[in-house]
C-alpha positions as CSV (number, residue, x, y, z in Angstrom):
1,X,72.1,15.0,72.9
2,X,72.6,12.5,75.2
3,X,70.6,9.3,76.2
4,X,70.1,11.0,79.6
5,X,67.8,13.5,76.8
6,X,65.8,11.0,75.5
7,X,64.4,9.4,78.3
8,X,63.5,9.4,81.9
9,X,65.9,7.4,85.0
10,X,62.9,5.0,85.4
11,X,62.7,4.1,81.5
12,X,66.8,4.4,81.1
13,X,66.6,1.7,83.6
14,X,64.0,-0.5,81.6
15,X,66.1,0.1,78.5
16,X,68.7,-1.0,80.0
17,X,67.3,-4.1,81.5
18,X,65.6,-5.3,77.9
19,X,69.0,-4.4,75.9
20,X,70.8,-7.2,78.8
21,X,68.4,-9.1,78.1
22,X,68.4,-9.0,74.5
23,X,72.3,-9.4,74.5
24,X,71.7,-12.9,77.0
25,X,69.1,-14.1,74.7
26,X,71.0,-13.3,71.1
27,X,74.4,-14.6,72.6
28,X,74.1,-16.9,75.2
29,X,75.2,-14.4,78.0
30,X,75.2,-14.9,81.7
31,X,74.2,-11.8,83.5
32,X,78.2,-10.5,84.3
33,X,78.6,-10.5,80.6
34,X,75.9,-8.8,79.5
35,X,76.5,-5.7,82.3
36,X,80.1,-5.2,80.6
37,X,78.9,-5.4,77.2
38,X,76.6,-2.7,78.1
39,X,78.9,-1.0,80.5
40,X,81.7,-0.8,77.4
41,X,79.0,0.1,74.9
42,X,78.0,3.4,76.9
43,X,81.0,5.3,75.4
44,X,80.3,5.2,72.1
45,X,76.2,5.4,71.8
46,X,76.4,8.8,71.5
47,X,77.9,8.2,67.5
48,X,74.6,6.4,67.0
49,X,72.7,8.9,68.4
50,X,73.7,11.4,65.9
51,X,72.4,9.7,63.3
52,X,69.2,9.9,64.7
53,X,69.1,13.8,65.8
54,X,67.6,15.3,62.3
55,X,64.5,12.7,63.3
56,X,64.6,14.0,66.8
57,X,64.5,17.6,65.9
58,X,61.8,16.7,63.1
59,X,59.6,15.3,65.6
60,X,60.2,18.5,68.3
61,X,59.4,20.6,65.6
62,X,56.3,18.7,65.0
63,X,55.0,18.4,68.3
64,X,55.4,22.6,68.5
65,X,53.4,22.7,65.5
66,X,51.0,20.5,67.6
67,X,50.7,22.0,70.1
68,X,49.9,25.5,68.1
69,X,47.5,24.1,66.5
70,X,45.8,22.7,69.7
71,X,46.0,26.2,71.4
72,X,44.9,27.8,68.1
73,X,41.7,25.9,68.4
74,X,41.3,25.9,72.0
75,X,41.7,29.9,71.3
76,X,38.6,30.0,69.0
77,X,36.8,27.8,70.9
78,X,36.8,30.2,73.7
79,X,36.2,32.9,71.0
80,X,33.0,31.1,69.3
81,X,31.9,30.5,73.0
82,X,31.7,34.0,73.2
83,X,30.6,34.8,70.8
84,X,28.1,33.0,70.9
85,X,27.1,33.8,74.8
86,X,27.2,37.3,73.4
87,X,24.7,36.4,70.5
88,X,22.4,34.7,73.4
89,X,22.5,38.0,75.5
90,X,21.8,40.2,72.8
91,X,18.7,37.9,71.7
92,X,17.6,37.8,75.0
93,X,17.8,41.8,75.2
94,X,16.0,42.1,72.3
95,X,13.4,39.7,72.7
96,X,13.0,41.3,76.4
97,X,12.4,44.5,74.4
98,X,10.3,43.7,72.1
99,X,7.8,41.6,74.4
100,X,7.9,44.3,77.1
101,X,7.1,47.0,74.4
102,X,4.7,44.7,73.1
103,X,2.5,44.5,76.4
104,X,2.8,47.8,76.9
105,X,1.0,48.3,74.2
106,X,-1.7,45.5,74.1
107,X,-2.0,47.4,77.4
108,X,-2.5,51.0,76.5
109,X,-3.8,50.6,72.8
């Protein structure tokens, strides 16, 4: 896993901004500094990183579980939806039935 992983170019380059900043504020830093602290820090970030992959691989996990649970209840929406557009037309068969057999009758009787 790299940083590259993690997040976009746009964002690596707003990470990287606020940790020069950060590093300018905290330590008094002019802007040449801070780019070669950062520049010699990007060799070993990936031994930090490691720590972090069970929480990263937690959270994937998670948001597959999501996401299952999203399209499992998308999938019976669409199936109660049907259900009940089948209920309607059965109703409205039956009650089509029922009043046309019942003028026929009033009809004929």
């Amino acid at each position: 896993m790299t940083l590259n992983d993690l997040v976009t170019e746009a964002e690596y380059s707003d990470v990287m901004d606020g940790v020069k900043d950060l590093l300018k504020e905290t330590y008094s830093l002019t802007d040449k500094e801070a780019n070669s602290v950062v520049s010699g820090t990007l060799n070993h970030v990936d031994v930090f990183l490691d720590d972090y992959k069970p929480f990263i691989h937690y959270l994937q996990d998670l948001r597959g579980d999501l996401r299952t649970t999203l399209d499992t209840h998308l999938q019976q929406a669409v199936d109660n939806e049907h259900k009940l557009q089948m209920k309607m037309s059965n109703d409205a068969a039956v009650w089509l039935a029922y009043e046309c057999i019942r003028r026929f009758c009033r009809r004929n009787f």
